[in-house]
Each structure stands twice: as C-alpha cells, then as structure tokens.
N, C-alpha and C positions, 0 to 999 in steps of 0.2 A: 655525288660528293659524299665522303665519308664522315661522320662526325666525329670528334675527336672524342667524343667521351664513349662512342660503341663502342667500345668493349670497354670491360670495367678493372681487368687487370695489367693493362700496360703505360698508365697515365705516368710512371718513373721509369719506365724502362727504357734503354739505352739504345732499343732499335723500334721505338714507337712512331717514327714517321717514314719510317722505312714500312713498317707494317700497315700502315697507313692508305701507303700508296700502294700496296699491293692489295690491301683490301678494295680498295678505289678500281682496283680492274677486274676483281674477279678473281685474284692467281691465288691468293689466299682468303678463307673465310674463319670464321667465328665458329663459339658453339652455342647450339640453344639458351645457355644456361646466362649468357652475354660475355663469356670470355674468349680471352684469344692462346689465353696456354704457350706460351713466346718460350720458356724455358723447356715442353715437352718435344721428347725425342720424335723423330722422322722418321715411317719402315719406307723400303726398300719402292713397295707399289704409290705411297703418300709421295713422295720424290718424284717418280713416274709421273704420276699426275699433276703435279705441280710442272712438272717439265713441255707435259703436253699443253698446259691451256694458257701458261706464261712465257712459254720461248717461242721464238720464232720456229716456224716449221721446215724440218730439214729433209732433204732428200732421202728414200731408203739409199744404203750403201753397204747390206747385207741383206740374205733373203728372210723371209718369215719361218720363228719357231715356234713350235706348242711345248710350252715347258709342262710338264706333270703336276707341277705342283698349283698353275694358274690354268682353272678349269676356266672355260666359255663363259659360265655366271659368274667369274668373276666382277665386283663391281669397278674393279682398275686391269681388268684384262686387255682391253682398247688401249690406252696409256702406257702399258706395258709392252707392248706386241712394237707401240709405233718407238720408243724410247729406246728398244732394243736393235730396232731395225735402221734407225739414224742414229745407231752407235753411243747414245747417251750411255746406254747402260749395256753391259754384259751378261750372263747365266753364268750358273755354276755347272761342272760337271754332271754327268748324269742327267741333262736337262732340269734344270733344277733353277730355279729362279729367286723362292726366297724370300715372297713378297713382306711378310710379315718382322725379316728381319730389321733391327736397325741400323740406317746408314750412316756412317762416322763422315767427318768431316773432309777428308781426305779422298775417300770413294767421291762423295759429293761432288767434290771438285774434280777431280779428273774426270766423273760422266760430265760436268760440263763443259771444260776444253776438248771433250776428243767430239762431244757432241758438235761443240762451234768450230770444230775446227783449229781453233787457237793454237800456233805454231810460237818458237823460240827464236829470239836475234842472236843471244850469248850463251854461252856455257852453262847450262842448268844446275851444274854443280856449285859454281861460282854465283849464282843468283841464289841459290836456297842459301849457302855459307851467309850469304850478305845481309839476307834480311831477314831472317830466322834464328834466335837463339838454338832452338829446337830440332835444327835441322837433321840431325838425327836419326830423328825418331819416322820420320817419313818412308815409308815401305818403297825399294827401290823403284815397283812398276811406276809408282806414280811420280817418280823425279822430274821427269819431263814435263808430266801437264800443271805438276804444280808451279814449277818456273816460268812456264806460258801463261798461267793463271796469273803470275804476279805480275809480268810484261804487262797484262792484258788492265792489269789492275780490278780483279772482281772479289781480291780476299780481301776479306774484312777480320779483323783480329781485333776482339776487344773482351779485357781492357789493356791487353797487354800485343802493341801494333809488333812484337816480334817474337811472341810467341802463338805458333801456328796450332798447337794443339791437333796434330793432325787425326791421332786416333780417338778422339774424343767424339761421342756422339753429337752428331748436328741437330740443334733445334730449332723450333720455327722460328722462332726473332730473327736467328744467322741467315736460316734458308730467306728470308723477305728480303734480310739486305743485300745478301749475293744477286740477286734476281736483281735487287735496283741496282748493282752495277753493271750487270752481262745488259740490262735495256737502258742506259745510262739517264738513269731517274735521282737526281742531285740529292740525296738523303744522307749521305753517311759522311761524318768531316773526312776528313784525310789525315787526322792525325791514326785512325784507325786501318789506314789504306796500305799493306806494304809494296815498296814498290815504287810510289808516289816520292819525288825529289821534292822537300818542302824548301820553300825560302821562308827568310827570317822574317816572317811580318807580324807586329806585334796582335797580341790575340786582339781583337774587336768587333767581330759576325759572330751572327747564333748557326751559320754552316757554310763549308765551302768545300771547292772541290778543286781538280789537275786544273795546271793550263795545258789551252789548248791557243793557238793562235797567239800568245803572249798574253791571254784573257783566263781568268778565272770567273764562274760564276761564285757568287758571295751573297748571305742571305742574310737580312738585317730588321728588326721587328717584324719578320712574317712576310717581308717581301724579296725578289729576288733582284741583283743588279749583276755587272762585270767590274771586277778590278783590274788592274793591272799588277806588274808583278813588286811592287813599294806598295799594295795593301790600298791603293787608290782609289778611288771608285771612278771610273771612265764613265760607265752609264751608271746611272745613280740607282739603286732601289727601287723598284716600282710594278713589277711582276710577279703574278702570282707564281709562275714557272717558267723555267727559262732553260736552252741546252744550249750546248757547246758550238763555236763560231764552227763555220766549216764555209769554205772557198769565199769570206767578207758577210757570210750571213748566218743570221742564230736564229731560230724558231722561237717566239715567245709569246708566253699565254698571260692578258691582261685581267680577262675575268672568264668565268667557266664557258663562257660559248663562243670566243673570241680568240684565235691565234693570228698572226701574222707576222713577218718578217724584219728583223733589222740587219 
C-alpha cells in the first residue's frame, strides 16, 4: 500500500490519487529526493516504459526494428522494441525513434487507442466538435483515435473537461490518470471525463465515476459504495475499492487481502 504522504509534492494536486494508484502497482515511481514531479514532461522512451509495465500486453502486429538512435544499452530499449512492435508507438523516418523527445498529449493518446485497439461507433468528426472547444487544433492523423479515446472514455481534461490541449506536452500527473482509466481504477471524477453523459445529481461524494449497468461507483469519506442514477446510494459506502457491475456482479475489495463478489 502506498502512503499518502510518499511523495512530498502532490498532497494538492488534482491527479494525487490517481498517482497514487499507480504508484501502488509499480507503473509509476518517485524520485530519490521523495518527489513525484506530477507537472514534468514525458520523453518518448519514459511513455514506452510506462506502457510496457502498466498495459496489458499486446500481441506483436508488426515485425521488429532497430532504430539508430536506440542502441542495445539502451535502458528503455526492451519497452521500446515491444511498444513499437504492438503498435503503441511509431518511428520516425530514417529509423529514427526519438527516445529522448517529448511526448504531447495527443501522440499519447493515439499510441494508446491504436495500442488497445480502440475502435469508433460515430463520426469522429462530430465527437471531437462535441466535446472539444479546441477541436481544431488536433492534427488530422490523430482524428480517429482521439474520438475512440473519448468513446473509450480515457481523456481526462483538467481543469477545463473541454479543452483538449492536444498539443501540449503530457505530464506525469495526466499520464497516472489516463492509465487509471485505460485499467478502469475509479480515481478521476467525471466532471473531468469527456465523453461521459452526466446526469443532474446534486454534488455530494468526494469521487465518482460512468454508469454502467444503471450503477455508478460513488466514494464518500474514503469509502466506496454504488448509486443509482437520482444520486442514491443502492449499496451504501463501505469498500475500500470497488469496479464496475458486469453480467449482475462487481468485484470488491473490503480490506487489502480480501476481495470477493457482489
């Protein structure tokens, strides 16, 4: 379990249990000094490796390259070879990879949808118009996986849930929260989610998240319950973590060595 005071610069920050929980698995760490640096930028190979030790692992569906610029001692060579090779991520011409550049928010997110695969129901044009002031600004390649991104619901846009900021460099705070939604880890409200169809319930949880099943999880003094969609609480507060109902049953964890079924 992670303590909330590890790191000593996130105690206000807006994506501090987001970061939380990915410190909690491994996918993100600290630095000696005991901070977590939430506002510095992300290269191209730090992505890589975040991608390799916190996504699920994808199948190759291109063959292996040796880029020039990522020798064999590289210490994110491994990260890179696999991220490139499940389509996370791309090279540049001339075999050229890049490692040390920074990766904008936008790149981000498309090695994540083309990574997971994440497909479109509707008109990606008519999904970025809708929930993007900024829509604009988005570089055509990535029109598609940004709209499957937001189908998918894994953008987090804060503090403003409709401006996408797309070319703007990504930093670790954002990268923790994307990751808690591509593994659906209940950390980021929804008013931050775009995408997400809110109903009108008045404020009263400290976090919540989509429905699924006609259920929302809802988190109230530190614990987790389901509401319904009038702000209810069906199961009342009482889990330390809780996910989303799927075919009448939701996985929930009561205390750290204990999960079981409701």
């Amino acid at each position: 379990m992670v303590n909330e005071s590890m790191f000593s610069d996130i105690q206000n920050h807006w994506a501090k249990t987001s970061i939380l929980a990915a410190a909690q698995r491994n996918i993100l760490k600290g630095y000696p000094d005991g901070t977590f640096r939430p506002a510095a930028p992300v290269t191209r190979a730090e992505f890589a490796a975040i991608i390799s030790i916190g996504l699920p692992k994808q199948p190759s569906s291109r063959p292996e390259i040796s880029f020039i610029d990522v020798p064999a001692n590289h210490w994110a060579a491994k990260a890179i070879a696999e991220a490139y090779q499940a389509n996370y991520l791309s090279g540049y011409p001339n075999r050229m990879f890049k490692p040390n550049e920074l990766i904008p928010r936008v790149q981000a997110l498309t090695a994540l949808a083309s990574g997971l695969n994440y497909g479109v129901t509707a008109d990606p044009i008519n999904t970025l118009k809708k929930y993007y002031d900024d829509f604009g600004q988005i570089p055509s390649y990535a029109t598609r996986a940004i709209a499957a991104a937001t189908e998918k619901r894994i953008i987090v846009n804060y503090p403003e849930i409709k401006r996408l900021q797309p070319n703007q460099n990504i930093t670790r705070g954002e990268i923790a929260t994307f990751i808690c939604r591509v593994l659906e880890i209940p950390t980021v409200p929804s008013k931050y989610i775009p995408g997400t169809e809110l109903f009108v319930i008045p404020p009263q949880f400290d976090a919540a998240d989509n429905f699924v099943e006609g259920l929302a999880r809802a988190q109230k003094s530190n614990q987790w319950g389901y509401i319904d969609k009038t702000g209810k609480f069906v199961i009342p507060p009482q889990f330390e973590e809780v996910h989303p109902f799927s075919e009448g049953l939701a996985l929930v964890r009561e205390n750290l060595n204990k999960s079981s079924p409701t």
